[in-house]
Biopython code that builds the backbone (N, CA, C, O; Angstrom):
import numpy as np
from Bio.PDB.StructureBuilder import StructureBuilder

atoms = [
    (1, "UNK", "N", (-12.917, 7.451, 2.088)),
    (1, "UNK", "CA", (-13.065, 6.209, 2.786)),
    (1, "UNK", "C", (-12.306, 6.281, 4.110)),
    (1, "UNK", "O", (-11.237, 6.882, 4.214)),
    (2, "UNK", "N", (-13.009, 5.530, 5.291)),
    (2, "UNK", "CA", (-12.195, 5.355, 6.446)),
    (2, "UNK", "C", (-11.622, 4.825, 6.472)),
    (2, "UNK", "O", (-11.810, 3.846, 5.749)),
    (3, "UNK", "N", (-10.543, 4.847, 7.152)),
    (3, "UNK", "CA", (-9.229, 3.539, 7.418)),
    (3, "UNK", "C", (-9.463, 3.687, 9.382)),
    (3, "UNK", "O", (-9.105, 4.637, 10.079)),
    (4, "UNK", "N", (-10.128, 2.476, 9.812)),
    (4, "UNK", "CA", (-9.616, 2.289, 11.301)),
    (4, "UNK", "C", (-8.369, 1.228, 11.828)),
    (4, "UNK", "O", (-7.679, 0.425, 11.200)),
    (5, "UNK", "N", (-8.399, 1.511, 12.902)),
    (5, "UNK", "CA", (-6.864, 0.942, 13.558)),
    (5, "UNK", "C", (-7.090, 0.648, 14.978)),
    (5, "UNK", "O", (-7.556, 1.501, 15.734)),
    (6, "UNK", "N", (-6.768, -0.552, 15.368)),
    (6, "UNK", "CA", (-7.099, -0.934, 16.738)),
    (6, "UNK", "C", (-6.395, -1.534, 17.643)),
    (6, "UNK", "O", (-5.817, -2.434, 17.032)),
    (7, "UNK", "N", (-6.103, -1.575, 18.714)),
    (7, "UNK", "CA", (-5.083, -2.294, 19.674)),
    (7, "UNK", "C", (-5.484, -2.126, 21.102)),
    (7, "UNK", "O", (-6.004, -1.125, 21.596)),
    (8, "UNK", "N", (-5.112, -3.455, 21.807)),
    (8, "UNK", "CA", (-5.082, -3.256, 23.338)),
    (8, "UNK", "C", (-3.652, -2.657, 24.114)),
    (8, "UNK", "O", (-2.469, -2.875, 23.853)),
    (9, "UNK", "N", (-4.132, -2.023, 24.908)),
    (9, "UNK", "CA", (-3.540, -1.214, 26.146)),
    (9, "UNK", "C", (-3.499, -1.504, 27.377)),
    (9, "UNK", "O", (-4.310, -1.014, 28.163)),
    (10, "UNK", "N", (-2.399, -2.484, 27.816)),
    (10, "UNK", "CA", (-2.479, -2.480, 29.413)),
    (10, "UNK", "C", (-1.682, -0.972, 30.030)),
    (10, "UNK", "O", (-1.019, -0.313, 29.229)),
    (11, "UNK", "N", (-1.779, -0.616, 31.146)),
    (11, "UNK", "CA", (-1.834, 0.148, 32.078)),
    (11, "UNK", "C", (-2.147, -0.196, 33.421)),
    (11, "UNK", "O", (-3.248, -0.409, 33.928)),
    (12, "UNK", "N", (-0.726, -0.224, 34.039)),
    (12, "UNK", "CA", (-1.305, -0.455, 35.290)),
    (12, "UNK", "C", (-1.892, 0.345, 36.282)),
    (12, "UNK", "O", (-2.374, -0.222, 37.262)),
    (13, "UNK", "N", (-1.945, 1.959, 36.165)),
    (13, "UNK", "CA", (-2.943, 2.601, 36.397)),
    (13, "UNK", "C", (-4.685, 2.552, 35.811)),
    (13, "UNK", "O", (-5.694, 2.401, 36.500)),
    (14, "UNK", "N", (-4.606, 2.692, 34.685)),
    (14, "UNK", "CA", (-5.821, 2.233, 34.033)),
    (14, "UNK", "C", (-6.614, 1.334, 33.672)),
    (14, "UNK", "O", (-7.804, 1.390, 33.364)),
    (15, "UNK", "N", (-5.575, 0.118, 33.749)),
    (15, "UNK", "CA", (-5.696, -1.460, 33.503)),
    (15, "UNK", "C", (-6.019, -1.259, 31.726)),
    (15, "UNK", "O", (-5.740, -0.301, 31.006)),
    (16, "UNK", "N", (-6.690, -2.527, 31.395)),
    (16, "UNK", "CA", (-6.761, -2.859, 29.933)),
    (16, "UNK", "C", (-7.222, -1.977, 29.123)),
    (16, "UNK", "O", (-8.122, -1.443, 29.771)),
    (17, "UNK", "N", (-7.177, -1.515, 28.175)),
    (17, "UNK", "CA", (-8.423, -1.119, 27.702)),
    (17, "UNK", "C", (-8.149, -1.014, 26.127)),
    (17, "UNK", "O", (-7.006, -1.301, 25.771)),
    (18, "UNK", "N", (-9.288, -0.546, 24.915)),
    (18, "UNK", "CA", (-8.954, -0.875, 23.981)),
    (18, "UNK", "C", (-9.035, 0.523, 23.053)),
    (18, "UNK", "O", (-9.990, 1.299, 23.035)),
    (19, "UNK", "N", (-8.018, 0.624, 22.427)),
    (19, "UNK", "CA", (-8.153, 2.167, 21.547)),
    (19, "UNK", "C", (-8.215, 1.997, 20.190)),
    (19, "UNK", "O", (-7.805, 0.973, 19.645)),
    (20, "UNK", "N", (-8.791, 3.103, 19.485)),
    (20, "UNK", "CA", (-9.488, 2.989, 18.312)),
    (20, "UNK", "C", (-8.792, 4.352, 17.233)),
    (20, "UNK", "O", (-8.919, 5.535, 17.546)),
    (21, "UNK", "N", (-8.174, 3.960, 16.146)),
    (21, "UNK", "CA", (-8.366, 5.198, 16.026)),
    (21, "UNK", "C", (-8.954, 5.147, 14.300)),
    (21, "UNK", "O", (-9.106, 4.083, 13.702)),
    (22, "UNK", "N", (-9.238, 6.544, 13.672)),
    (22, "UNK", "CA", (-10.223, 6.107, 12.514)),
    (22, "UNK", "C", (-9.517, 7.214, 11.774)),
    (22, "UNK", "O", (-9.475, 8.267, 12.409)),
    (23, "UNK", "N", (-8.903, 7.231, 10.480)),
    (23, "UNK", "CA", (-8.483, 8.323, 9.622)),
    (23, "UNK", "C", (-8.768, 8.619, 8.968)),
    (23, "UNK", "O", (-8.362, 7.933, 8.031)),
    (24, "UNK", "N", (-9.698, 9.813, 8.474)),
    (24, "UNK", "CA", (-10.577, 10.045, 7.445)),
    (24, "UNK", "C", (-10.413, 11.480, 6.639)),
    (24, "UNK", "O", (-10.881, 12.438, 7.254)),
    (25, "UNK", "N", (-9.836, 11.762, 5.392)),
    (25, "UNK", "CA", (-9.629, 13.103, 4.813)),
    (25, "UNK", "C", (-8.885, 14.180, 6.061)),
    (25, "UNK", "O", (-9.223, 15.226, 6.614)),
    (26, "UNK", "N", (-7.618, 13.193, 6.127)),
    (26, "UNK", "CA", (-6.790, 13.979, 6.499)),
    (26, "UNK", "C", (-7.201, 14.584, 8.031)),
    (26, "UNK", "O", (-6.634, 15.594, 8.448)),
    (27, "UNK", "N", (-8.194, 13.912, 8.803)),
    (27, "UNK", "CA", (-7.896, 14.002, 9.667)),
    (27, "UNK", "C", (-8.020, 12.532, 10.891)),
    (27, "UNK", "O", (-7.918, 11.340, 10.599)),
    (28, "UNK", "N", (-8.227, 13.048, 12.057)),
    (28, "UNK", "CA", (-8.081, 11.506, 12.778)),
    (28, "UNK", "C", (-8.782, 11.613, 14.394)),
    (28, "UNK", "O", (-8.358, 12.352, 15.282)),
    (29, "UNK", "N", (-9.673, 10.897, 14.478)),
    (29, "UNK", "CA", (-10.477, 10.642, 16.091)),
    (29, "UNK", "C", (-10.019, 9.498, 16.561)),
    (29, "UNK", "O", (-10.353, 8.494, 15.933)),
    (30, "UNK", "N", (-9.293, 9.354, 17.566)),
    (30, "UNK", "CA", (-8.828, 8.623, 18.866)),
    (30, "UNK", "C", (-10.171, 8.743, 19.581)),
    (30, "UNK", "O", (-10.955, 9.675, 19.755)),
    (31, "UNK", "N", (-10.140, 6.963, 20.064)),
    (31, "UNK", "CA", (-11.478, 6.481, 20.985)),
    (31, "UNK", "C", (-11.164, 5.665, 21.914)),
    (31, "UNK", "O", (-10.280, 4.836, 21.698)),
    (32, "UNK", "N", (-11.595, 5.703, 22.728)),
    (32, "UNK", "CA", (-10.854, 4.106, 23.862)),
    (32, "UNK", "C", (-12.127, 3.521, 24.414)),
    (32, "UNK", "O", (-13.197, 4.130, 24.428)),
    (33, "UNK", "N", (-11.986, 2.589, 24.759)),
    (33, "UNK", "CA", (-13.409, 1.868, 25.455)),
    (33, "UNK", "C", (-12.619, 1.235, 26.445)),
    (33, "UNK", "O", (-11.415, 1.183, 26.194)),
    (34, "UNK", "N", (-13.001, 0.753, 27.487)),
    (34, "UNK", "CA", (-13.017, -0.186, 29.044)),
    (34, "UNK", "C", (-13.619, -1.395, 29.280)),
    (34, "UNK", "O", (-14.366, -1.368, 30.258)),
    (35, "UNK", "N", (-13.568, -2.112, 28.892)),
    (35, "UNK", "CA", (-14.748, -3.077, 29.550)),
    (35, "UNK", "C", (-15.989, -3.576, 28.395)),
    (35, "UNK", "O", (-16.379, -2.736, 27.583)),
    (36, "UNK", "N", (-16.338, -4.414, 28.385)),
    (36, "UNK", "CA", (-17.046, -4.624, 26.850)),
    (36, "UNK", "C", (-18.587, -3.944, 27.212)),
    (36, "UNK", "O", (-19.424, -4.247, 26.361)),
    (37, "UNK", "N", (-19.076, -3.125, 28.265)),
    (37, "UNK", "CA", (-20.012, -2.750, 28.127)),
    (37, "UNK", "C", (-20.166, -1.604, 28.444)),
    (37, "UNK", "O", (-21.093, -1.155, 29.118)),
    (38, "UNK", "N", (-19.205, -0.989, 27.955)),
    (38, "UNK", "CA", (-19.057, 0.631, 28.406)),
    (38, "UNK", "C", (-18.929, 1.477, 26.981)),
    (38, "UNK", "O", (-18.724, 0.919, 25.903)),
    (39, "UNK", "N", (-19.076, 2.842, 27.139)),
    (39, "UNK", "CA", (-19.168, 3.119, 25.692)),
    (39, "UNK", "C", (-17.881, 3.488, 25.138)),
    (39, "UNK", "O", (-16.900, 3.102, 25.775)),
    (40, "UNK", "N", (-17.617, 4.395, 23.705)),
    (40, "UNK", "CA", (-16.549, 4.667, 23.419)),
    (40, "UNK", "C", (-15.842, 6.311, 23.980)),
    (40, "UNK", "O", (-16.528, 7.315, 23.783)),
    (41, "UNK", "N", (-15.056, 6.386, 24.370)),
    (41, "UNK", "CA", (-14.853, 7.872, 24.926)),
    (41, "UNK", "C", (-13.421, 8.195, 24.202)),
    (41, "UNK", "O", (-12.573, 7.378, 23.843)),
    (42, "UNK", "N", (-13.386, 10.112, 24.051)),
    (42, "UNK", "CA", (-12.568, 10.431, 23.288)),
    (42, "UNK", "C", (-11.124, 10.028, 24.209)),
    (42, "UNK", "O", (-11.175, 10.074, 25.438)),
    (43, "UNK", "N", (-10.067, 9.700, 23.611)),
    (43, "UNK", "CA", (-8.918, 9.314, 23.871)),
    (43, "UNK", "C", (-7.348, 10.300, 23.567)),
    (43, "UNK", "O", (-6.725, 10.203, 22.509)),
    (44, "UNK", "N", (-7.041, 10.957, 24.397)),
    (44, "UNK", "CA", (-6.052, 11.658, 24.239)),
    (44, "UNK", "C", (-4.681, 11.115, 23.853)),
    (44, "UNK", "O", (-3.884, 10.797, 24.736)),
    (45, "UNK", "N", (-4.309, 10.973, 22.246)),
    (45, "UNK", "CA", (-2.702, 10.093, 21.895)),
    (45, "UNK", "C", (-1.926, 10.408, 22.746)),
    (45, "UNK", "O", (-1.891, 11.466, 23.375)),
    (46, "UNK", "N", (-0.776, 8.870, 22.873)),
    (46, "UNK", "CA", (0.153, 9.395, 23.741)),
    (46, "UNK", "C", (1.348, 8.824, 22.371)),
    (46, "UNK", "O", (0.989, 8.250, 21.343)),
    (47, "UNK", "N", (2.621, 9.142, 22.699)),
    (47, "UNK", "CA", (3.721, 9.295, 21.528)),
    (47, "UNK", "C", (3.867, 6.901, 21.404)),
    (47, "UNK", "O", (4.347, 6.098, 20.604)),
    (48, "UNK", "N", (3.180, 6.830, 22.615)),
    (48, "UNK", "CA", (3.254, 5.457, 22.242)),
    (48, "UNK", "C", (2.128, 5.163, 21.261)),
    (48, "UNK", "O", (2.390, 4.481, 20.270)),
    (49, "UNK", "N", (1.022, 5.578, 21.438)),
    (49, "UNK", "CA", (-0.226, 5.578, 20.513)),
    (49, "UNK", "C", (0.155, 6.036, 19.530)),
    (49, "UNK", "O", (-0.468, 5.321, 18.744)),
    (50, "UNK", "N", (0.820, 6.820, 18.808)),
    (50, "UNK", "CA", (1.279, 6.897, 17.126)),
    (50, "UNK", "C", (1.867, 6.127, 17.200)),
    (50, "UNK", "O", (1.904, 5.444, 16.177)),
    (51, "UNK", "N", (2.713, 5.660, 18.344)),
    (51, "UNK", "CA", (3.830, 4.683, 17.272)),
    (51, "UNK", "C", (3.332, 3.334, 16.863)),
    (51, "UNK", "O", (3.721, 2.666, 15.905)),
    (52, "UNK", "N", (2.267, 2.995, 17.876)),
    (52, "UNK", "CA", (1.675, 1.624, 17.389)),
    (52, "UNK", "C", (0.525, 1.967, 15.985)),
    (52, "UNK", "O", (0.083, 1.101, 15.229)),
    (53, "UNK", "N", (0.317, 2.977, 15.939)),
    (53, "UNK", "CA", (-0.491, 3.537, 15.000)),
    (53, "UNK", "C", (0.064, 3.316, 13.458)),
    (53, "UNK", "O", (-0.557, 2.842, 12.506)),
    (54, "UNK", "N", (1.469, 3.821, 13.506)),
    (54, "UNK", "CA", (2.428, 3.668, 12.554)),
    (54, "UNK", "C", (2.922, 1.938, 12.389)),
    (54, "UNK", "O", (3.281, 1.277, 11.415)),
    (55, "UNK", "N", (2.840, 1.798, 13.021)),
    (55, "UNK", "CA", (3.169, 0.277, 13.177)),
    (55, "UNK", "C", (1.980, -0.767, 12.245)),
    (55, "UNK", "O", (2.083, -1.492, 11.256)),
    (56, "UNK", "N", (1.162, -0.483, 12.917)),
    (56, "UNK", "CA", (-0.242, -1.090, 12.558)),
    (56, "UNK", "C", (-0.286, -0.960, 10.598)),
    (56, "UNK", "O", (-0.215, -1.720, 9.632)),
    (57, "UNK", "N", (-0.469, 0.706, 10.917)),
    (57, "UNK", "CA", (-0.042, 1.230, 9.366)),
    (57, "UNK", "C", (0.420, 0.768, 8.048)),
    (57, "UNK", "O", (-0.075, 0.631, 6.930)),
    (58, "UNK", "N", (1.424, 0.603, 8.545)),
    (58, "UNK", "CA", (3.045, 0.309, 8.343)),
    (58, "UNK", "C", (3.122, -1.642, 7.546)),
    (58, "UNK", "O", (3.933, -1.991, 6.688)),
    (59, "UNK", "N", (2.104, -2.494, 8.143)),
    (59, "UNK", "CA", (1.661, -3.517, 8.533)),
    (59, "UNK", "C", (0.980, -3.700, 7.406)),
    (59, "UNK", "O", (1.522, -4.515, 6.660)),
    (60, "UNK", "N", (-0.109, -3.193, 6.972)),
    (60, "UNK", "CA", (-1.308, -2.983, 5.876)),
    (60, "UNK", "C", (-0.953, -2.557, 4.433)),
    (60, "UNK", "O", (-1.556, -2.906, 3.419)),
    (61, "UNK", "N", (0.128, -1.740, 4.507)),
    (61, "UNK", "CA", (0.985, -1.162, 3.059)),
    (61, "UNK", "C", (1.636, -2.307, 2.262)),
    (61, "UNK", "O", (1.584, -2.286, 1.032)),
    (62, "UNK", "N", (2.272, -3.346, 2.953)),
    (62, "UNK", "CA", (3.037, -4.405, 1.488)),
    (62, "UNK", "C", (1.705, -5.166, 1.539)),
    (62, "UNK", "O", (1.798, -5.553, 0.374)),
    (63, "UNK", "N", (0.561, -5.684, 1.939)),
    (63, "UNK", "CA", (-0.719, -6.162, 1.826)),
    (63, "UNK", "C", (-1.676, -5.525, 0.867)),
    (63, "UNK", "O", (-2.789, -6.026, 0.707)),
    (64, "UNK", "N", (-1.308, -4.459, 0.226)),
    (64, "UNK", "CA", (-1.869, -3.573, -0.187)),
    (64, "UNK", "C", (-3.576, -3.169, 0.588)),
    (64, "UNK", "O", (-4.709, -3.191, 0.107)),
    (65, "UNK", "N", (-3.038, -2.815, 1.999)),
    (65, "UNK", "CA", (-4.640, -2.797, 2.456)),
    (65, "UNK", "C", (-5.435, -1.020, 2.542)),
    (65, "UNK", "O", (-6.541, -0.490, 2.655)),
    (66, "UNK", "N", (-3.665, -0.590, 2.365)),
    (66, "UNK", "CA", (-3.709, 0.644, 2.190)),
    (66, "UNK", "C", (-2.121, 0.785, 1.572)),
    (66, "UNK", "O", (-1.200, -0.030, 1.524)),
    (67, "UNK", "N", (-2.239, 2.212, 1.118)),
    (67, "UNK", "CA", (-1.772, 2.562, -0.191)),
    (67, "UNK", "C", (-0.099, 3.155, 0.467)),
    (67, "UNK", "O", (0.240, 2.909, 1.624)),
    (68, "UNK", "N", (0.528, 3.712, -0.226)),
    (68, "UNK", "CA", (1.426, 4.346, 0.193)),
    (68, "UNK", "C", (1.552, 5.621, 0.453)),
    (68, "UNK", "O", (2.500, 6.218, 0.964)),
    (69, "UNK", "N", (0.445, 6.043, 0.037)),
    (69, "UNK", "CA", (0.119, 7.310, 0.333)),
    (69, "UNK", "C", (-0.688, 7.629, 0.984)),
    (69, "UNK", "O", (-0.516, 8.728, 1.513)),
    (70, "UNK", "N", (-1.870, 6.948, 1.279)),
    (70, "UNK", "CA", (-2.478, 6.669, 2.677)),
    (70, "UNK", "C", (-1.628, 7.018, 4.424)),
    (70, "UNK", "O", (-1.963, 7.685, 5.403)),
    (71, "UNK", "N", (-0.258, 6.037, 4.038)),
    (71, "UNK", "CA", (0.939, 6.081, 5.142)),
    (71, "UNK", "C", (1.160, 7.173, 5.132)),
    (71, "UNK", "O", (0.846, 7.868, 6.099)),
    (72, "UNK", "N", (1.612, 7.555, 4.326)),
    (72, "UNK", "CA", (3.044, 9.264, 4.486)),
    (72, "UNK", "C", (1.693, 10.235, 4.938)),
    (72, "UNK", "O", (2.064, 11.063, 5.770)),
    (73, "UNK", "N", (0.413, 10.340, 4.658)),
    (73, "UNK", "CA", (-0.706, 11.062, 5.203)),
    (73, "UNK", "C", (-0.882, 11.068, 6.742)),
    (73, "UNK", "O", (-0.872, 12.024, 7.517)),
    (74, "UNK", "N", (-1.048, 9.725, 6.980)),
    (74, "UNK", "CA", (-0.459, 9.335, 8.507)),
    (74, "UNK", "C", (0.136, 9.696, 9.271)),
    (74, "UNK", "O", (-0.158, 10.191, 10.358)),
    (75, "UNK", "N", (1.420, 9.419, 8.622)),
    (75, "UNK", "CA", (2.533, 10.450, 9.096)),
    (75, "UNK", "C", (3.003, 11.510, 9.278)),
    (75, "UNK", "O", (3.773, 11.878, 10.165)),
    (76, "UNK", "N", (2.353, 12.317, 8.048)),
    (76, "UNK", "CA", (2.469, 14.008, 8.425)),
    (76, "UNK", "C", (1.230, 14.524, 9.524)),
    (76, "UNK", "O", (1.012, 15.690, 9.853)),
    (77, "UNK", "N", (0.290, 12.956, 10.110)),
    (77, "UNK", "CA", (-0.432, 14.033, 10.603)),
    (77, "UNK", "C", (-0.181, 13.774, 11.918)),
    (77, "UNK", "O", (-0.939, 14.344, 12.702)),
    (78, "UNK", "N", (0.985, 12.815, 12.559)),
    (78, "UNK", "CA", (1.729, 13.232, 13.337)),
    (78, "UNK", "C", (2.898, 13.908, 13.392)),
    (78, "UNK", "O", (3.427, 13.794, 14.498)),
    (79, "UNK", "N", (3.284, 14.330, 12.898)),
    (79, "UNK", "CA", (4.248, 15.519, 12.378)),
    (79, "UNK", "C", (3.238, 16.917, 12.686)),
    (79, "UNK", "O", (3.672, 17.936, 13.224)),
    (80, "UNK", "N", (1.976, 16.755, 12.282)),
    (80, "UNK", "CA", (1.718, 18.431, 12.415)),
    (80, "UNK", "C", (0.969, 18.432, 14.136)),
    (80, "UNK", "O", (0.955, 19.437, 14.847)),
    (81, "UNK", "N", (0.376, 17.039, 14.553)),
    (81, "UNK", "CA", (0.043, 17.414, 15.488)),
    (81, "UNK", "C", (1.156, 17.417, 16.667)),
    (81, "UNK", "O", (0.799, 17.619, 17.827)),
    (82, "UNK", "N", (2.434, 17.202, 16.357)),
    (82, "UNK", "CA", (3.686, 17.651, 17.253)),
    (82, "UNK", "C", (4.053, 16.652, 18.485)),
    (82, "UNK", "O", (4.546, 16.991, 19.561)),
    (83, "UNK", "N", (3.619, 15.058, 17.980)),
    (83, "UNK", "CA", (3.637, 14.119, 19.321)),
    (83, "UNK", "C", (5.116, 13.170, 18.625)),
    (83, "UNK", "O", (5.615, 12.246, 19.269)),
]
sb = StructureBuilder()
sb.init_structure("model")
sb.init_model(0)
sb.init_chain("A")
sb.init_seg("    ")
for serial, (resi, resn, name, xyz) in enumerate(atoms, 1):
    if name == "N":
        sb.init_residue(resn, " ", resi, " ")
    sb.init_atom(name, np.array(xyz, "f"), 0.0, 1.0, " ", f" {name:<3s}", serial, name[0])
structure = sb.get_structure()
């Protein structure tokens, strides 16, 4: 099953925009979109993007919206990707 995760991004170089990310068997696609009529494009994490990631996460676990092991999966897979 997927688990997605979503949040806005100001930037004052880039201005608003909205990132996506989707975690599925251990692994994970980052997406961002611009503007509500533009499409979705791949999105390169930045160490602020896990952390709201973890946050979000983090958020859903005493809700039981996801598991606890869902999280620590999460987490090692910023741990292996080194951000």
């Amino acid at each position: 099953m997927s688990t997605e995760f979503g949040w806005w991004v100001k930037d004052p170089a880039q201005g608003k925009f909205q990132v996506r990310a989707s975690v599925h068997g251990g692994n994970i696609e980052w997406r961002r979109k611009q503007g509500h009529h533009s499409s979705w494009e791949t999105h390169p994490p930045t160490p602020d993007d896990w952390e709201q990631l973890l946050y979000e996460a983090g958020k859903r676990v005493p809700r039981r919206l996801l598991s606890p092991k869902q999280f620590e999966e999460i987490r090692l897979l910023r741990e292996r990707r080194g951000t």
